[in-house]
VEXROFI-253231 format. One record per residue (C-alpha): residue number from 0; residue in one letter; x, z, y. Coordinates in nm, 4 decimals. Layout:
N
zagu/lumdren/c1/c3/c2
NUM/a/X/Z/Y;
...
***
This chain:
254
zagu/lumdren/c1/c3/c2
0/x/-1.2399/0.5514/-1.3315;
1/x/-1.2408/0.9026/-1.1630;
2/x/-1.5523/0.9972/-1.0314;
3/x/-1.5390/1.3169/-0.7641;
4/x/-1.8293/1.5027/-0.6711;
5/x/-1.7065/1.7217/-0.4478;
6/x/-1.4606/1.7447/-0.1550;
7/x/-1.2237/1.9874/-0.2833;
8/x/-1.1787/1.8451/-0.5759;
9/x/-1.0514/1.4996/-0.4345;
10/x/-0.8450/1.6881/-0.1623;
11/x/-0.6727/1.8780/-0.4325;
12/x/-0.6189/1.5124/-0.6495;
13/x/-0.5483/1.3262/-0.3148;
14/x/-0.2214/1.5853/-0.3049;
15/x/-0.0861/1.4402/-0.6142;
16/x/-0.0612/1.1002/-0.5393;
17/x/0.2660/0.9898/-0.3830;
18/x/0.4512/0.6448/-0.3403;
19/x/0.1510/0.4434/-0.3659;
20/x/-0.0377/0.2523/-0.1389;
21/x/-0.4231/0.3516/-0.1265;
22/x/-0.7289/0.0851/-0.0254;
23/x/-1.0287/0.2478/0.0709;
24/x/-1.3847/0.0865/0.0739;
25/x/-1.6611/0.3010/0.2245;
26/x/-2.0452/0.2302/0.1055;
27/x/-2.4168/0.3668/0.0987;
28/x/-2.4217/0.2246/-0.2435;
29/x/-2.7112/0.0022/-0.3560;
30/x/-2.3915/-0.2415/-0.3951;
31/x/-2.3954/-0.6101/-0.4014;
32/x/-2.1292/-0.9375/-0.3857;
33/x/-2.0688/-0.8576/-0.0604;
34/x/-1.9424/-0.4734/-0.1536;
35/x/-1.7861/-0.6190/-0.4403;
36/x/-1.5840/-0.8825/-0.2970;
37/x/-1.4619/-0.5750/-0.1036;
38/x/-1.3410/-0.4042/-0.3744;
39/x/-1.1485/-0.7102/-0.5317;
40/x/-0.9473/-0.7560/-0.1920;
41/x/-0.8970/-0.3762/-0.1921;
42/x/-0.7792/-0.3928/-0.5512;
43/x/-0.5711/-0.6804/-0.4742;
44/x/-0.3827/-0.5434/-0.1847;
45/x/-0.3256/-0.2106/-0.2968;
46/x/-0.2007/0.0141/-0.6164;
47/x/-0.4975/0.2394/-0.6153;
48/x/-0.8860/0.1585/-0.5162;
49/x/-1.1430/0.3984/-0.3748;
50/x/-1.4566/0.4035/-0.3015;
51/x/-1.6985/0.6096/-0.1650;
52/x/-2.0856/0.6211/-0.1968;
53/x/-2.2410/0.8455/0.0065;
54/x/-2.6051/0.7473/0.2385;
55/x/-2.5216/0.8936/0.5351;
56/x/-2.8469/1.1078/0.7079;
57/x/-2.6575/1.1485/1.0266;
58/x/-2.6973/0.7607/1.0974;
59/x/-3.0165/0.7440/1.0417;
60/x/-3.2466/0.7800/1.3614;
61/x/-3.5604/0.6880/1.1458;
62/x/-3.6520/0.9406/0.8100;
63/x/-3.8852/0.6902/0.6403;
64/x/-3.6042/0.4542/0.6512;
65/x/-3.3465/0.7343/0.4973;
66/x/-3.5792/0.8065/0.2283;
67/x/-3.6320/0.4262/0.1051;
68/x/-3.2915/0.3553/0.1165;
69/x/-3.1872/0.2149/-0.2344;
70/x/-2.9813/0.4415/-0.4168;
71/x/-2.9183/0.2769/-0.7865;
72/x/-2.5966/0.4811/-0.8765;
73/x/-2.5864/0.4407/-1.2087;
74/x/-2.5655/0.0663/-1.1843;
75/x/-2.3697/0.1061/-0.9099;
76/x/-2.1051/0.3323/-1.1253;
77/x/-2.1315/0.0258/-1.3505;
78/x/-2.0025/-0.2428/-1.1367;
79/x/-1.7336/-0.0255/-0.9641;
80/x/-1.6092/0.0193/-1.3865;
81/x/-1.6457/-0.3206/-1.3881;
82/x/-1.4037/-0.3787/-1.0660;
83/x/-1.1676/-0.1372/-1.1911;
84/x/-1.1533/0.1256/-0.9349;
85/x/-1.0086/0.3821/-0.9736;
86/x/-1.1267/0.6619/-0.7985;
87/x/-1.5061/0.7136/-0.6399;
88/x/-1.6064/0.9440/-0.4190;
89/x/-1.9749/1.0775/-0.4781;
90/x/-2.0253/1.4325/-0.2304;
91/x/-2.3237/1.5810/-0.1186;
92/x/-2.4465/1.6065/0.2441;
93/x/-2.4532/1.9826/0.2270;
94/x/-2.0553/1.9184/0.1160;
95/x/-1.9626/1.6666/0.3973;
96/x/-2.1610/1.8612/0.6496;
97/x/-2.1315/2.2279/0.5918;
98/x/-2.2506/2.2735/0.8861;
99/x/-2.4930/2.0693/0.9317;
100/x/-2.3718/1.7732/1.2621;
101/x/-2.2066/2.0871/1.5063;
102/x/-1.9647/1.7808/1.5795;
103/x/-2.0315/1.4434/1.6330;
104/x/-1.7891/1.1481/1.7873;
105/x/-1.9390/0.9678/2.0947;
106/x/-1.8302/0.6224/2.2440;
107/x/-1.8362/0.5662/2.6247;
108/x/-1.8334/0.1679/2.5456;
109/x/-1.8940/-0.0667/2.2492;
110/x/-2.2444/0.1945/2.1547;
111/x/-2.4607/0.0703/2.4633;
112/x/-2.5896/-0.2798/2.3373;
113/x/-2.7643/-0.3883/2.0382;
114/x/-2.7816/-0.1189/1.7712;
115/x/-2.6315/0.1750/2.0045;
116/x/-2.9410/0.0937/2.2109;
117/x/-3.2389/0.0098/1.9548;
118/x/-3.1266/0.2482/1.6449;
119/x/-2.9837/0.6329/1.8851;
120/x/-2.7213/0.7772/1.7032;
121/x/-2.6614/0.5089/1.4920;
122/x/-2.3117/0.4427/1.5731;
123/x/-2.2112/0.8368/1.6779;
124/x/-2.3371/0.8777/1.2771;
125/x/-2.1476/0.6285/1.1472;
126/x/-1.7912/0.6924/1.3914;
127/x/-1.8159/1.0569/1.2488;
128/x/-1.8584/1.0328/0.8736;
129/x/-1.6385/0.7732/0.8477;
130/x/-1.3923/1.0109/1.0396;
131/x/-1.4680/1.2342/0.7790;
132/x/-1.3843/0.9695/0.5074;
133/x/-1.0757/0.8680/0.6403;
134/x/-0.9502/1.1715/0.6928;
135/x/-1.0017/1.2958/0.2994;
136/x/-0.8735/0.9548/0.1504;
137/x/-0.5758/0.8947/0.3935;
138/x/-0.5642/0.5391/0.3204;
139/x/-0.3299/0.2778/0.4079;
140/x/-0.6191/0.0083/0.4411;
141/x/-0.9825/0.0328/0.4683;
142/x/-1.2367/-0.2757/0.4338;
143/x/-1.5441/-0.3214/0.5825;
144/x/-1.7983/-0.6339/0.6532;
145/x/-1.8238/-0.8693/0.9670;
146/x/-2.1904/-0.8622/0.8796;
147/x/-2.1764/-0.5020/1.0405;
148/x/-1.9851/-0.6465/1.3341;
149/x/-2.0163/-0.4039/1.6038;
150/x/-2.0094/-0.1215/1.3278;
151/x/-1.6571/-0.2452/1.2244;
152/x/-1.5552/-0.3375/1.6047;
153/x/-1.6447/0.0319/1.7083;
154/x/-1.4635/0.1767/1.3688;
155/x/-1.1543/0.0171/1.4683;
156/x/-1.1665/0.0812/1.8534;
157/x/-1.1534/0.4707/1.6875;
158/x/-0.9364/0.4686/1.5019;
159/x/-0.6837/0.2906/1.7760;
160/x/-0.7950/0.5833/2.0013;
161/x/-0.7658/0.8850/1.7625;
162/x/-0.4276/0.7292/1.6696;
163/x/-0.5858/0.7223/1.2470;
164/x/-0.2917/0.5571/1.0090;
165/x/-0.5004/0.3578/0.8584;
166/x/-0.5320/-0.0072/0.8846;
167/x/-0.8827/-0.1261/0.9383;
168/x/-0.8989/-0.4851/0.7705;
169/x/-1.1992/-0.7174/0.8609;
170/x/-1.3431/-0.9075/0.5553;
171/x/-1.5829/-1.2237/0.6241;
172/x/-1.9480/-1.1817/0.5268;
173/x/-2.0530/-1.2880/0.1653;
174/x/-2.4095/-1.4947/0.1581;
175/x/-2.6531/-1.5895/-0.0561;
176/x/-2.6882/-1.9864/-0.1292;
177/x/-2.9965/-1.9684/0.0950;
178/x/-2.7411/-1.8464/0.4114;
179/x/-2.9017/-1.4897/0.3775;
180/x/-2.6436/-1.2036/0.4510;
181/x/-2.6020/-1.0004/0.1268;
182/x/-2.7090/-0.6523/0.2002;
183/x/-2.8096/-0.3672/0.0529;
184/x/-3.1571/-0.3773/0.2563;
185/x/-3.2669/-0.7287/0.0596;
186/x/-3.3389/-0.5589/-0.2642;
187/x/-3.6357/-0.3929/-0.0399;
188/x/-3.7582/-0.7560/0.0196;
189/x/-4.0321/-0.9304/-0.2120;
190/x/-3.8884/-1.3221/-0.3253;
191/x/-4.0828/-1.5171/-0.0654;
192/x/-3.9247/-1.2552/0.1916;
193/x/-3.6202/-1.2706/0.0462;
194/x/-3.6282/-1.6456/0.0930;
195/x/-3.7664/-1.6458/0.4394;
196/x/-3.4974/-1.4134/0.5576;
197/x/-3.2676/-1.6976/0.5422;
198/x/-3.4429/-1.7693/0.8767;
199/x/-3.1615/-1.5474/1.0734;
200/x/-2.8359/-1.7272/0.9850;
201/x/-3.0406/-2.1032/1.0446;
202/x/-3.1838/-1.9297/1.4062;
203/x/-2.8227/-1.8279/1.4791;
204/x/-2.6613/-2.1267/1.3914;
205/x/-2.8666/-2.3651/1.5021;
206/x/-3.0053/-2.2164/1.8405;
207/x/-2.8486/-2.3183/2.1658;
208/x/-2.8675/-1.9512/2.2967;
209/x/-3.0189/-1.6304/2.2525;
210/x/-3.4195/-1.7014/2.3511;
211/x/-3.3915/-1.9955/2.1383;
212/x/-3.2773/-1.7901/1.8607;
213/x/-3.5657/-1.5370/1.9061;
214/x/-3.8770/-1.7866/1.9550;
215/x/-3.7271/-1.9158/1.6355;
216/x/-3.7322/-1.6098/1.4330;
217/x/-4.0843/-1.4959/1.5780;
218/x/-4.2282/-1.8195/1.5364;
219/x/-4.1241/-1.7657/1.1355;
220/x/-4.3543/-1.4322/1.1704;
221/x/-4.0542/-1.1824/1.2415;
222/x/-3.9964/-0.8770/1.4484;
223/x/-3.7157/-0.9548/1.6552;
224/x/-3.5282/-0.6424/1.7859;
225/x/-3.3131/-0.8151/1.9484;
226/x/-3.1025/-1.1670/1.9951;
227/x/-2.7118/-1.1104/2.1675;
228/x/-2.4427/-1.2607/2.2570;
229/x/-2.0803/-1.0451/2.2603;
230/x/-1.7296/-1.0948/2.1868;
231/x/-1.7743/-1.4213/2.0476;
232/x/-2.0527/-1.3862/1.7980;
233/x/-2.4361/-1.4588/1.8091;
234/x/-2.5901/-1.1506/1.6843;
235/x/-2.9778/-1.0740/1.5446;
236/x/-3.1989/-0.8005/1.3947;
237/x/-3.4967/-0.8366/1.3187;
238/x/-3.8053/-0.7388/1.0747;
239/x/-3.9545/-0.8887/0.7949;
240/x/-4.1757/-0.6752/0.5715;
241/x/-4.1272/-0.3576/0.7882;
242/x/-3.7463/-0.4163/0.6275;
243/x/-3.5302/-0.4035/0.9409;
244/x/-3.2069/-0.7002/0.8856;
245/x/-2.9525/-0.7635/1.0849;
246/x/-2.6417/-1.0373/1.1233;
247/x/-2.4114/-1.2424/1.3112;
248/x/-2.2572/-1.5742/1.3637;
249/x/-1.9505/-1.6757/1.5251;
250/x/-1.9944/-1.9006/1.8095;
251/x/-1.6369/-2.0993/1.7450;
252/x/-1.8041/-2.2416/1.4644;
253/x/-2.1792/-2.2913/1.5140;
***
């Protein structure tokens, strides 16, 4: 496994590889099942696997919540060995943003409800570093979550628009055996949290609509940010131990 800690250094290494088809999995790190069952689809469906880990500031409207983010890369490094991937990306802010955020992408649609409107900048930060990503790795296929639904939705509405060769493929949302979303933010959850957080996927799938959803969650002593319904899905984030969670259901199949 290559590890690359700065951007010139991959571009240089990404100009030697011809003839084979690339799979590209972006992450914050503090990986889980859910990241790894990424990685095995990427690995599966393509000749060479990369990943990035890089915890994006520019995506972050809150800076208590960028500086608890869990970053445990040497395990992390561990389990991508483990997956056999073979390339990681590891840069620096200073390296993807040399200039600090002089330009930004911006959506007119898809970034006014839910998290465009409770968590500014959110999505802008995450459309323009994953910009960034794609263009360095210049993948054939890139995997992401459908527990970051409107994250992945407004990913692949940009990449239709800026005309980016890449095919964004949608992979369904890995859970614990409780029905809790794997995520990165659980580890910040004590046990009886982590248990009660289970509480979002039951509300979801077992509410007849959206205020039933939310009286459900509050009434189970969480923060709810908000309960929606779009494209389809039944969507939720809420807080439980100042630890802000989000996820979804589809409505075909509550």
């Amino acid at each position: 496994m290559r590890i690359w800690k700065t951007t010139a250094e991959w571009i240089a290494h990404r100009r030697t590889i011809e003839g084979q088809s690339i799979g590209f999995v972006p992450t914050m790190g503090a990986l889980h099942r859910g990241h790894a069952s990424l990685v095995d689809r990427c690995r599966a469906e393509n000749q060479i696997a990369v990943v990035s880990i890089f915890v994006n500031p520019s995506q972050f409207n809150d800076p208590k919540d960028l500086n608890r983010y869990p970053r445990p890369l040497e395990e992390d490094l561990a389990l991508l060995d483990r997956l056999r991937v073979d390339d990681v990306l590891l840069p620096e802010a200073s390296d993807l943003y040399p200039h600090r955020y002089r330009f930004r992408i911006e959506a007119d649609c898809l970034t006014q409800v839910m998290e465009g409107t409770h968590r500014p900048g959110f999505l802008q930060g995450v459309m323009t570093i994953v910009m960034k990503l794609l263009n360095l790795v210049r993948a054939d296929r890139a995997y992401f979550g459908e527990k970051d639904y409107q994250q992945l939705r407004t990913i692949a509405a940009m990449v239709e628009e800026f005309f980016v060769p890449t095919e964004i493929v949608e992979c369904a949302t890995l859970r614990e055996p409780s029905g809790l979303a794997e995520s990165s933010r659980n580890a910040l959850l004590s046990p009886a949290a982590r248990q009660k957080a289970a509480c979002i996927s039951h509300a979801l799938t077992t509410s007849a609509d959206p205020p039933q959803a939310r009286s459900l969650l509050e009434a189970e002593g969480f923060q709810v940010d908000y309960v929606e319904d779009h494209w389809g899905r039944r969507f939720a984030a809420a807080f439980l131990e100042s630890v802000r969670l989000i996820d979804n259901v589809s409505l075909e199949h509550k």
